[in-house]
Each structure stands twice: as structure tokens, then as C-alpha cells.
C-alpha positions as CSV (number, residue, x, y, z in Angstrom):
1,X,-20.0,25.9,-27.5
2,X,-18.5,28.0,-25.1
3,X,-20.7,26.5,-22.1
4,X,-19.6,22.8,-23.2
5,X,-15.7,23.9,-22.8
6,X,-16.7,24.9,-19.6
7,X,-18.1,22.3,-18.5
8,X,-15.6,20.0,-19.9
9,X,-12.4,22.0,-18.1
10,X,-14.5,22.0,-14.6
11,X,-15.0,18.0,-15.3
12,X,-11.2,17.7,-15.6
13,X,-10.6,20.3,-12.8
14,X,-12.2,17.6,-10.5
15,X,-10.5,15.0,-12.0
16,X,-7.2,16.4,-11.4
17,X,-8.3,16.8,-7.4
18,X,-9.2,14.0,-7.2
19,X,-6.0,12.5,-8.4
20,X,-4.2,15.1,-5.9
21,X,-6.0,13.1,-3.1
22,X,-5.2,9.8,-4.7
23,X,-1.5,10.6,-4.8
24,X,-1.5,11.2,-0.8
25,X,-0.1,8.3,0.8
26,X,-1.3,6.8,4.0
27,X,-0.4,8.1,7.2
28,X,2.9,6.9,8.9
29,X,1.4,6.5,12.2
30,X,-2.6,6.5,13.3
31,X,-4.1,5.7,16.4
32,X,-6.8,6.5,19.5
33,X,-7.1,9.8,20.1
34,X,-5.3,10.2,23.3
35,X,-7.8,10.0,26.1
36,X,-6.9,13.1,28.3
37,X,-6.7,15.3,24.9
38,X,-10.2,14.0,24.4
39,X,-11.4,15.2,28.0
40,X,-10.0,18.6,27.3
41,X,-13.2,19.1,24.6
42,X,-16.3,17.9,26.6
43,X,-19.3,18.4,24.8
44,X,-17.4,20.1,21.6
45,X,-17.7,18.5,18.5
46,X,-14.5,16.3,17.4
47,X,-14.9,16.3,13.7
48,X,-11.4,14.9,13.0
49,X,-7.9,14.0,14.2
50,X,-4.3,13.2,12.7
51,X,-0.9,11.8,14.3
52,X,2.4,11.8,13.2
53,X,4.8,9.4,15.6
54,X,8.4,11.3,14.4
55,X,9.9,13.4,14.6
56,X,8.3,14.8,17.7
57,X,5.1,12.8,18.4
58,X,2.5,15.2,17.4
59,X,-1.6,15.1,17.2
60,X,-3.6,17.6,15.6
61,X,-6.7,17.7,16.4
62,X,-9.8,19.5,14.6
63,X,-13.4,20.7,16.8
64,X,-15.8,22.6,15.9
65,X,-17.3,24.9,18.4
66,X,-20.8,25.7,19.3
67,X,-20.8,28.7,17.2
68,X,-20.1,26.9,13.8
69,X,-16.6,27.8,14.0
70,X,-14.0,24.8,12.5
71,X,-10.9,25.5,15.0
72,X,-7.3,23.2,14.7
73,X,-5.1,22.4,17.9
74,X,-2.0,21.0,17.8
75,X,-0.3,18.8,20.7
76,X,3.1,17.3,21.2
77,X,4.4,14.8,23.7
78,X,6.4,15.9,26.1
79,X,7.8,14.1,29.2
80,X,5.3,11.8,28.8
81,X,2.4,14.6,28.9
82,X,0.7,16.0,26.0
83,X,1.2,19.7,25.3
84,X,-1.0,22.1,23.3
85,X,1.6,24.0,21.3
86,X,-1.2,26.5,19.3
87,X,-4.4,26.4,18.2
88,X,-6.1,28.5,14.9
89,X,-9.5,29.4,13.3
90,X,-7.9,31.6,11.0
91,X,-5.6,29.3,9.0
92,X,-8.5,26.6,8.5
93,X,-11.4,26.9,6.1
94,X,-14.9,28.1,8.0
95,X,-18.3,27.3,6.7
96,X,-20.8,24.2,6.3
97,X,-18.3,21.9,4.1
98,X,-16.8,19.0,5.8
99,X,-13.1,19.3,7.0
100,X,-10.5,17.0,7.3
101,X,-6.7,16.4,8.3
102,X,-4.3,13.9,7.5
103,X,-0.7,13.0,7.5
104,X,1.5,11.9,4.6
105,X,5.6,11.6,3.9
106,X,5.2,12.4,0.2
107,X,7.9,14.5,0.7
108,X,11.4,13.1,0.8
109,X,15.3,14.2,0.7
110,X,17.9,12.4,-0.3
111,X,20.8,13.4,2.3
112,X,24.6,11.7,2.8
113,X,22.9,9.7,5.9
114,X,19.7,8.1,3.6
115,X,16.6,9.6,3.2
116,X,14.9,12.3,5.2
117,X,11.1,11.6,5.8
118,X,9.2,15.2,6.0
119,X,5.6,14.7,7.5
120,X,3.4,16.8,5.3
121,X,-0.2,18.0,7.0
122,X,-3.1,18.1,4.7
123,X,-6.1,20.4,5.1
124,X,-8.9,19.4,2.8
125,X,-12.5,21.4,2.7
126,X,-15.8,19.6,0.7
127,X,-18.4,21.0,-1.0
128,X,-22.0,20.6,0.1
129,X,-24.2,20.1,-2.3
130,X,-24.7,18.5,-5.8
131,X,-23.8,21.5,-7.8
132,X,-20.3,22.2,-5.7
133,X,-17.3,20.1,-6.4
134,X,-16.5,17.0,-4.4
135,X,-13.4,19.3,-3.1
136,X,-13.1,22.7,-2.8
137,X,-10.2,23.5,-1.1
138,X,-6.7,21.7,0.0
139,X,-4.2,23.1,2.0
140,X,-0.6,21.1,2.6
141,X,2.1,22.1,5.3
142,X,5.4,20.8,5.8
143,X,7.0,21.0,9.0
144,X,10.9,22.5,9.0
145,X,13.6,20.9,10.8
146,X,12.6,23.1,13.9
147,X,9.0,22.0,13.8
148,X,7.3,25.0,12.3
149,X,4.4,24.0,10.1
150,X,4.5,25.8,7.0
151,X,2.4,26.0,3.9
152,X,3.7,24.9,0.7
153,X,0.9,24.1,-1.8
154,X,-3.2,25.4,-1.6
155,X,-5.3,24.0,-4.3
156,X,-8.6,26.6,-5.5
157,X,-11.0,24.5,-7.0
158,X,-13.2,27.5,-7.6
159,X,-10.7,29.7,-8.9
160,X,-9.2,26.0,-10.5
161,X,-5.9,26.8,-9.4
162,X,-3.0,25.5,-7.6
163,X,-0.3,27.1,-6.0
164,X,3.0,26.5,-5.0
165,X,3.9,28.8,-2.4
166,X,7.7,29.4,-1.2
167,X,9.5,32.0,1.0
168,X,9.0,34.9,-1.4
169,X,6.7,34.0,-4.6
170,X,3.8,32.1,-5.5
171,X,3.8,29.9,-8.3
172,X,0.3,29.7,-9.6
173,X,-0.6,26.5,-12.4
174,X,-4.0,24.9,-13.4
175,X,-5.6,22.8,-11.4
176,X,-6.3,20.2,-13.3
177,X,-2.7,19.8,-14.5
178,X,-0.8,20.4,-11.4
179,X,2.5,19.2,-13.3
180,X,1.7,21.4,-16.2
181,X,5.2,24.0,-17.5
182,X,2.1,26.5,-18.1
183,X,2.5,28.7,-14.4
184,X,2.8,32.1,-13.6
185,X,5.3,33.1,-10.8
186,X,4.4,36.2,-8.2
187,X,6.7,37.5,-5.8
188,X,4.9,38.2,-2.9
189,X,5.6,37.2,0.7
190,X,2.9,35.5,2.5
191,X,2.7,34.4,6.3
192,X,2.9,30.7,5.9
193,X,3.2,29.9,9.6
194,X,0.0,27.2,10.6
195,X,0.2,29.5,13.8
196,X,0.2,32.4,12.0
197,X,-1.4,32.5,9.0
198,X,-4.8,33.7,8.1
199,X,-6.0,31.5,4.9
200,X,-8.0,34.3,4.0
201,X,-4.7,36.4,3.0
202,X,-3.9,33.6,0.6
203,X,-4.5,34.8,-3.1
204,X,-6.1,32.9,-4.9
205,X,-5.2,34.0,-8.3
206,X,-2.2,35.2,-9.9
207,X,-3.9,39.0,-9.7
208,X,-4.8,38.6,-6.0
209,X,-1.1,38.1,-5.3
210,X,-0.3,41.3,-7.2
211,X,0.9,44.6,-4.9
């Protein structure tokens, strides 16, 4: 009986991923990789890219190496000439699961001049094989009014949690129910600079996150 609950809560686990996924809306602005970005890479693999036209005109661009490694540059336009502003391994997830980036606005403000668009970047990892869920990771990261990237939410589809993560605390819910009143709030203060970071400080549970 116990093996049949399981099974059932992993089924919905997925389902609410999924539905996270599903909720992303398109990008605001997609186009050719740039071609001297491109000729920066040679024969390195590009396994994905993502543009967002404003605020500041910005590509990310993910590679991986020829030693396995998944590696995330970001470039802005300036005077006309596209500038590598950083580039991590550390904040993205590693290993044989596919990778991917994307834009969305799904975050908005309502100020006295209209409404504020704030470009979100999503980082999503996927399993590889039959017995692995369809996602196992996703990472979103809102960029601040003086273009910082920061992350705000991380989704654990193996510890089937999601957290929203602020300045100071964690708020950890389930997965499945990402709306769900049933969280638990940590105070902890993570690095969540995309420049920064190192993904593998991020707890994953709410007694990870304890000091």
C-alpha cells in the first residue's frame, strides 16, 4: 500500500512539473544566434541559446566543452558589439541530462507609469532514461533593475520540492502543489547571483538549509 502512495505522489510530482513548464510563456524576443558570438566557440558544442531584446539586449548562450562540462555565457550589446559579461559551470546543472534555457516575462509589476516587464531566465535539466522523471531540475532567475540575474525559485524533482528563495530565507513547498499554504520557511542567506552562485550550495530540503 505504501509503494502504491508512492508511486501515486511521484505521478503527481511530474504532473505538477510539467504544468510549471506549461505555465512559462513564450519568449519576448528569439532570433539567430548572433554570428560573431557563434565564431567565438569553434568546434564546442552549442547545445542551446536564449535572447531577451529589453531591457539591455542580452543573449545567453549555453556549450558544452570537450570535457562533458555544461558551461553558460552571457553577452550584452553594446555600441553595437556584443560583450561577454560572465560565464559559469558552477551555477548550471553538470551531468548527461539535457539542458536548456529560455526567456519568459511571467513576472510583472504594476507601477504609477503601467506595467513593468521583468525578463525571467529559466534553467531546466532532463532526466535520461525511462526510470528518471521527464524533469529533474528547474532553476528561474530574475534580473534586478541593475541587471543582476538572481535566483528566485529551483524546483527538486528528486527531493519533490520547490523553493522560493528571497534575500534571507527559503520557502520550501511540494512540488506537485507549488501553490499549496503547506511550506516551511528557512532563514538562510544563499548567493543567488547567476555569476556567483554555485547550484550545488542550494539546499534542497528544508534540513539542508538548516545551520
Amino acid at each position: 500500500m505504501h509503494l502504491i502512495r508512492k508511486k501515486q505522489f511521484r505521478a503527481a510530482v511530474l504532473l505538477g512539473l510539467a504544468l510549471l513548464i506549461c505555465r512559462l510563456p513564450a519568449a519576448r524576443a528569439s532570433g539567430q544566434l548572433p554570428a560573431d558570438i557563434r565564431a567565438q566557440f569553434g568546434g564546442i558544442e552549442i547545445t542551446d541559446s536564449a535572447y531577451w531584446d529589453s531591457p539591455g539586449s542580452t543573449w545567453f548562450v549555453l556549450i558544452r566543452t570537450p570535457d562533458r562540462v555544461n558551461r553558460l555565457l552571457c553577452y550584452t550589446l553594446e555600441n553595437g558589439t556584443w560583450t561577454q559579461q560572465f560565464q559559469t559551470s558552477a551555477a548550471v546543472p553538470q551531468g548527461d541530462g539535457r539542458v536548456r534555457i529560455l526567456f519568459s516575462d511571467q513576472i510583472k509589476e504594476i507601477t504609477g507609469s503601467g506595467t513593468v516587464i521583468k525578463p525571467v531566465l529559466t534553467v531546466l535539466q532532463y532526466g535520461t532514461g525511462p526510470d528518471e522523471p521527464s524533469m529533474r531540475l528547474q532553476l528561474e532567475f530574475m534580473r534586478s533593475a541593475s541587471g543582476i540575474w538572481n535566483l528566485f525559485r529551483a524546483v527538486f524533482s528528486d527531493e519533490q520540492m520547490c523553493l522560493d528563495i528571497d534575500e534571507d530565507t527559503v520557502a520550501f513547498r511540494p512540488a506537485a502543489d507549488p501553490d499549496s499554504d503547506r511550506l516551511q520557511i528557512v532563514t538562510v542567506t544563499l548567493e543567488r547571483d547567476l555569476r556567483h552562485m554555485n547550484l550545488a550550495e542550494i539546499p534542497k530540503t528544508p534540513e539542508q538549509a538548516q545551520p
